[in-house]
VOGU-3710 file (C-alpha; in Angstrom, 3 decimals, decimal comma):
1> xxxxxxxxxx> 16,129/-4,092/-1,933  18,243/-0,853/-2,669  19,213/0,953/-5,575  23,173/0,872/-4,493  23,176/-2,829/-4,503  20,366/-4,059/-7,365  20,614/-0,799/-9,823  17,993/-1,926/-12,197  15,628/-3,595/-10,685  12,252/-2,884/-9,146
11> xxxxxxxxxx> 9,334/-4,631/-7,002  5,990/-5,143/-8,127  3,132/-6,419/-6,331  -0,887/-5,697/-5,418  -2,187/-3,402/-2,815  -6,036/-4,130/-2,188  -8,630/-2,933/0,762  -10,874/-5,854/0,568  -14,012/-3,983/-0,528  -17,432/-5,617/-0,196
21> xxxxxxxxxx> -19,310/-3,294/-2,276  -22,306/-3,770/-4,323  -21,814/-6,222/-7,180  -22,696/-3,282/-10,238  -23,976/-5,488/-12,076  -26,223/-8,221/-9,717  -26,572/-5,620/-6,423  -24,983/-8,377/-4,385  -23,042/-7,974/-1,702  -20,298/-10,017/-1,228
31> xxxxxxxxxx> -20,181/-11,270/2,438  -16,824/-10,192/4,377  -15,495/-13,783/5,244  -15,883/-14,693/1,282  -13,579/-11,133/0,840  -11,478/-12,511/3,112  -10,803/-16,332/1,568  -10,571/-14,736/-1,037  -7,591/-12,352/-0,253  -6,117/-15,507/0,824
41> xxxxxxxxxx> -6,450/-16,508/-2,628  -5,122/-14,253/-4,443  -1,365/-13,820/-2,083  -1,134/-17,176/-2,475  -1,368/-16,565/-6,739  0,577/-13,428/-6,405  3,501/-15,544/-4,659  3,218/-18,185/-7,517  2,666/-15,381/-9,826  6,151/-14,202/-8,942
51> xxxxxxxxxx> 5,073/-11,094/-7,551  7,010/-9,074/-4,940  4,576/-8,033/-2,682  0,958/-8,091/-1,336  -0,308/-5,094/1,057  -3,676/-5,024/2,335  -4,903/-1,199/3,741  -6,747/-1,000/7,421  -10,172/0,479/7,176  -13,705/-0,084/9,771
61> xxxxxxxxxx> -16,419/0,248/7,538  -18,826/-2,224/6,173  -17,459/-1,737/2,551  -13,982/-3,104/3,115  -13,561/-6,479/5,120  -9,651/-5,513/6,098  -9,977/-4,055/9,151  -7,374/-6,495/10,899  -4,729/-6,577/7,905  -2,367/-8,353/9,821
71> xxxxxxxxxx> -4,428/-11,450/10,100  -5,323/-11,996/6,708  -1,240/-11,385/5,826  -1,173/-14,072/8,494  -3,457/-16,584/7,306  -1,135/-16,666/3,720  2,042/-16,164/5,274  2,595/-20,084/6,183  0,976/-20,612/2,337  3,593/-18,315/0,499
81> xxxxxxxxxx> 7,051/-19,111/-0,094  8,968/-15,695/-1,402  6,233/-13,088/-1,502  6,580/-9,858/1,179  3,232/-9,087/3,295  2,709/-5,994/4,078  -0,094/-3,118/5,484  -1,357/-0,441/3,179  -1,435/1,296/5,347  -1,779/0,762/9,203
91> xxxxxxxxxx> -3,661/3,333/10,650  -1,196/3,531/13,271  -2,884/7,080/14,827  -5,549/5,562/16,407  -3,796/1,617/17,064  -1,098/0,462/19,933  2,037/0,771/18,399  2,945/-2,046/20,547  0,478/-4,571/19,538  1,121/-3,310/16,066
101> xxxxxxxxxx> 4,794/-4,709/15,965  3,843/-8,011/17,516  1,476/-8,368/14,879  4,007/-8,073/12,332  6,803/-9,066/14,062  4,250/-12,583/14,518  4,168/-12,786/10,536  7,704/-11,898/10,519  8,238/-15,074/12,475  5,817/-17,238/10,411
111> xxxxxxxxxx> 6,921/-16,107/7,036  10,386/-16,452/8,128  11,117/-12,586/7,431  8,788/-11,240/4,652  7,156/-8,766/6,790  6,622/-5,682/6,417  4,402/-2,538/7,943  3,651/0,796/6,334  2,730/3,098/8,718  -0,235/6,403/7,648
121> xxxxxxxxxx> -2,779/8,226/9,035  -5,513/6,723/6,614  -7,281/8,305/3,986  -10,336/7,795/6,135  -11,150/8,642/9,635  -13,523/6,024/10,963  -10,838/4,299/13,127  -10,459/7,360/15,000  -13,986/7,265/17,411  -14,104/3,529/17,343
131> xxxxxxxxxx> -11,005/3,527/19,585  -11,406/6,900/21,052  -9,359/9,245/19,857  -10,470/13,005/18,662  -9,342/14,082/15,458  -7,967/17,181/17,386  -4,916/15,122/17,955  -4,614/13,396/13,953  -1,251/14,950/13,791  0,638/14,473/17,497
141> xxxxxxxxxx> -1,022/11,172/17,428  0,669/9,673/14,618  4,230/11,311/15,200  3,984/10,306/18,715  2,828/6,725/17,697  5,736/6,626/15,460  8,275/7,534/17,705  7,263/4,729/19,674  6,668/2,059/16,863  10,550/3,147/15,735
151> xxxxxxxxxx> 11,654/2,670/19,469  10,308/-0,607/20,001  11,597/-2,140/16,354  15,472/-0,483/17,518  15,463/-2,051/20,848  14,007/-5,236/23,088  13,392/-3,561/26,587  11,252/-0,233/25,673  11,427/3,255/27,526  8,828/5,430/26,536
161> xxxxxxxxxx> 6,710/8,173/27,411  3,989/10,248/25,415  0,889/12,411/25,679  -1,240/10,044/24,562  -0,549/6,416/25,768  0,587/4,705/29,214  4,005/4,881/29,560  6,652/2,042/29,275  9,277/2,029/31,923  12,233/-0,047/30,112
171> xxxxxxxxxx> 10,034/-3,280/29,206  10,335/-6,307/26,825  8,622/-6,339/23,574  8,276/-9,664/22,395  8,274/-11,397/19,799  10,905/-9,814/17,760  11,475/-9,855/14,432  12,867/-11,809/11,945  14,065/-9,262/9,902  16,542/-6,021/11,985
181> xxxxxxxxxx> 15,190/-4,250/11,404  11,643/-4,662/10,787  10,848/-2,597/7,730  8,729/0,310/8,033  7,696/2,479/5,305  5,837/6,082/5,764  2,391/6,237/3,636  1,726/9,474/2,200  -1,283/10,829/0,095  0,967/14,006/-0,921
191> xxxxxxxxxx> 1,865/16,202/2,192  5,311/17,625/2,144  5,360/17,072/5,715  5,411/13,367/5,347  7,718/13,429/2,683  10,122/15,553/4,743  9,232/13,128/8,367  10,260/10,227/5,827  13,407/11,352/4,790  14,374/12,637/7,928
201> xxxxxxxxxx> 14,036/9,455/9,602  15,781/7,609/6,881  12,767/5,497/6,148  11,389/4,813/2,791  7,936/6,249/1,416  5,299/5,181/-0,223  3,378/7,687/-2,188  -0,644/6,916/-3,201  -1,396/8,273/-6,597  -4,579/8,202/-7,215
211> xxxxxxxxxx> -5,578/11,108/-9,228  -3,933/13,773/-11,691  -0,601/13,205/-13,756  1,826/11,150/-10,965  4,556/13,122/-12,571  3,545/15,895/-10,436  4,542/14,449/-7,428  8,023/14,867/-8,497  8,812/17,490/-6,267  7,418/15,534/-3,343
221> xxxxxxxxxx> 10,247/12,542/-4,384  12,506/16,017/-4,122  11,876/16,800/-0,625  12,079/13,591/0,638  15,494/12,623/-0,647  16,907/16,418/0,227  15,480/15,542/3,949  17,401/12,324/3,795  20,595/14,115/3,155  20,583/17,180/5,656
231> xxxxxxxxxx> 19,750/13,963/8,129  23,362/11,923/6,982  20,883/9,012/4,801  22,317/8,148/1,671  19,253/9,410/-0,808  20,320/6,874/-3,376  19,916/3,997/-0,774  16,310/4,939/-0,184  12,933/2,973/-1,310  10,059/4,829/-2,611
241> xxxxxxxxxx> 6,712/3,390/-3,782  3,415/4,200/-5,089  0,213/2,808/-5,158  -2,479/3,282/-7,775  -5,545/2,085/-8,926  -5,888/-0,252/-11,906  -6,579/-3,331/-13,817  -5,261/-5,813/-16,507  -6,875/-7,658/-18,767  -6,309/-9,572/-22,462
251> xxxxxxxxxx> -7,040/-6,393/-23,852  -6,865/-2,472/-23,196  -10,436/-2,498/-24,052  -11,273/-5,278/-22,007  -9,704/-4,216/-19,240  -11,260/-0,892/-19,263  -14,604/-1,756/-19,530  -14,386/-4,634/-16,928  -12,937/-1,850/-14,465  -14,775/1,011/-15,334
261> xxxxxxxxxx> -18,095/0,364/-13,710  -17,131/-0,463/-10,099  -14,634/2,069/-9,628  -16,928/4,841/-10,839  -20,064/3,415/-8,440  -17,007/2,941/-5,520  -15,533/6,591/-6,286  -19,061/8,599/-6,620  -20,043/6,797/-3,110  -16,665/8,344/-1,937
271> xxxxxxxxxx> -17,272/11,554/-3,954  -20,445/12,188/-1,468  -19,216/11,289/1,575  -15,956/14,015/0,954  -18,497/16,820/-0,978  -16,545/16,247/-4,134  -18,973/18,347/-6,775  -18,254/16,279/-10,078  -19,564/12,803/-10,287  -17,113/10,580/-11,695
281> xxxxxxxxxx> -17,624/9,781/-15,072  -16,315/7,518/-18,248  -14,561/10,656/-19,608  -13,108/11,086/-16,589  -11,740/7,925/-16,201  -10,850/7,585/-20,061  -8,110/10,756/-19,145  -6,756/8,818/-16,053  -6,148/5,935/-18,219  -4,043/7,637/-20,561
291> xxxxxxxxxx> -0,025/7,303/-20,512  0,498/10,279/-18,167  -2,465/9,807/-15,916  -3,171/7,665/-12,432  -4,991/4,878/-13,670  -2,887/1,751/-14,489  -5,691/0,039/-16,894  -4,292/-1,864/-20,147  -3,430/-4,807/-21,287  0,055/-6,023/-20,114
301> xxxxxxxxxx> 2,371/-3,782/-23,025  0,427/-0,881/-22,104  0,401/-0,877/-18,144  4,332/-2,460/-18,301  5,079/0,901/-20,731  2,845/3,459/-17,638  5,609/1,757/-14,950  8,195/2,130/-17,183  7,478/5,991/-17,083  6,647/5,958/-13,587
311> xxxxxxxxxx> 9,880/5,044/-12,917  11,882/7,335/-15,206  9,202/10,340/-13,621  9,791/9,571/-10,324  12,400/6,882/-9,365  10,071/4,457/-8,164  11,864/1,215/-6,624  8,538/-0,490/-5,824  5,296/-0,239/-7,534  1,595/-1,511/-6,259
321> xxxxxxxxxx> -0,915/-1,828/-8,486  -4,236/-1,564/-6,599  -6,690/-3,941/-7,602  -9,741/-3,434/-7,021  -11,655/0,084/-5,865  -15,006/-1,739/-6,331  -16,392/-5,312/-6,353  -15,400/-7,425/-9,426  -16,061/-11,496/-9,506  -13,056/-13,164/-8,295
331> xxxxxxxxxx> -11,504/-14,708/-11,240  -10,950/-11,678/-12,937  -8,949/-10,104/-9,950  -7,471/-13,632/-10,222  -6,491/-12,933/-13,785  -5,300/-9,768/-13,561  -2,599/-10,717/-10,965  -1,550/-13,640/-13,252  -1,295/-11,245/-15,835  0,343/-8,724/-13,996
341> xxxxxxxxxx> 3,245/-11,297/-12,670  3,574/-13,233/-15,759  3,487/-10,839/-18,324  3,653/-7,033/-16,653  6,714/-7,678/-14,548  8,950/-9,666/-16,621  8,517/-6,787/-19,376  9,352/-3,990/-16,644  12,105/-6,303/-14,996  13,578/-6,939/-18,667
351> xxxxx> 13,506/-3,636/-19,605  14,984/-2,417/-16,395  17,723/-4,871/-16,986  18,563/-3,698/-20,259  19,598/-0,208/-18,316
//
């Protein structure tokens, strides 16, 4: 989809990591093959749903089960008729940029061209010793990595050389994709750097929001597009997303209570493992739910009326609601996505419409 061809509309969908955390209520911990039928699950609801896309994020620790994204996106692919499957993101410093477009060029093939990869660093490092790279290199390893990615998606037979992986004299990638090309979107947690990368290279962004006013990352939106045109892209032709943390439920009250708990336990577990000095707390999270802040928490009017600004803020073409940042029971992360296709959508899609 782009804005020079489909002016008013815009894709939502559900962004997830698979987290296995503590049940805050029981202290049960949900085991990571139940995560993962699970996941199945809920793409398969999302695609009923009528929701535009499902991205699951790469992570290696024991309380997220997605670790092989591609797989899971896999698994629902054959199960999904219209829904795009995506990574959010692909830590694609420390992976094979090689194996990473089979993978998705494999889902391509099975979902008969609803793939999609979004290509980041990761907001966590763990990846990085498990396959053996040193965080000396987190910057020359991902531009390198994407050089090549980009390479292999423009072109069967591959020449390629790099500082940090064999070389590849003029050989076949297979299989290709559906879809030519493959999309590839740039993941950013706010660096101007990536913004400017993105729109240099002509490829759309995707921008995770997860804390202060997203308003603010207007001048980030800026650069990008202002990249795109010293590079000859057509700004107005470009995709940009974000992804933030929230919940729907029958009720803004509801909704806020059922998310409130888990995301604060999941966030202060973060919060010591980065040094953060304030715990998270209700009041805290009361001022991210409000209109201008991160958290997309509500019942459907309200969270339809915080895309609705998102999009006149920032331009938005695609928005992923990330459900959940801590354990919840199923059927309520069932419910929300119903809620959020059925109800959230139509109301941003309508009003969208009305221009």
């Amino acid at each position: 989809m782009t804005l020079n061809n489909k002016q008013h509309q815009m894709e939502i969908g559900i962004s997830t990591f698979l987290e296995t955390t503590p049940d805050p209520v029981t202290g049960k911990i949900m085991s990571h093959a139940e995560r993962l039928r699970n996941a199945v699950e809920e793409i398969v609801l999302a695609d009923q749903v009528g929701l535009d896309v499902y991205g699951i994020g790469e992570h290696h620790r024991a309380d997220y089960a997605g670790s092989a994204p591609a797989i899971v996106l896999a698994a629902a692919a054959a199960m999904t008729k219209h829904i795009r499957l995506t990574s959010a993101v692909s830590v694609l410093s420390s992976d094979d940029p090689v194996r990473v477009y089979q993978s998705f060029a494999t889902i391509d093939g099975i979902s008969n061209g609803r793939a999609e990869i979004m290509a980041g660093r990761g907001s966590f490092i763990e990846s990085f010793p498990l396959f053996g790279y040193s965080l000396d290199d987190y910057d020359e390893l991902f531009e390198e990595k994407l050089e090549l990615l980009l390479k292999i998606r423009a072109s069967e037979k591959v020449s390629w050389s790099g500082g940090h992986r064999p070389a590849i004299p003029n050989l076949p990638v297979y299989p290709r994709a559906v879809q030519d090309p493959l999309p590839v979107w740039i993941a950013s947690g706010g660096n101007p750097e990536s913004a400017i990368r993105a729109g240099m290279l002509g490829l759309p962004i995707a921008f995770a929001i997860i804390g202060g006013m997203p308003e603010r990352f207007a001048p980030l939106v800026n650069l990008y597009k202002e990249a795109a045109a010293r590079a000859g892209h057509n700004p107005d032709t470009l995709q940009i997303a974000t992804h933030s943390h929230g919940f729907i439920g029958e009720t803004t009250e509801q909704a806020a209570d059922l998310f409130f708990r888990p995301t604060m336990e999941q966030m202060n577990v973060i919060g010591r493992e980065r040094g953060w000095n304030q715990p998270y707390t209700r009041a805290t999270y009361d001022d991210a739910r409000s209109l201008r802040g991160a958290l997309y928490v509500g019942d459907a009017e309200y969270v339809a009326e915080k895309i609705l600004l998102l999009r006149k803020n920032l331009g938005v073409t695609r928005f992923f609601l990330h459900i959940n940042v801590g354990t919840m029971p199923h059927s309520d992360i069932l419910r929300a996505i119903e809620l959020l296709g059925t109800k959230v959508a139509p109301m941003v899609r309508s009003e969208l419409a009305r221009g």
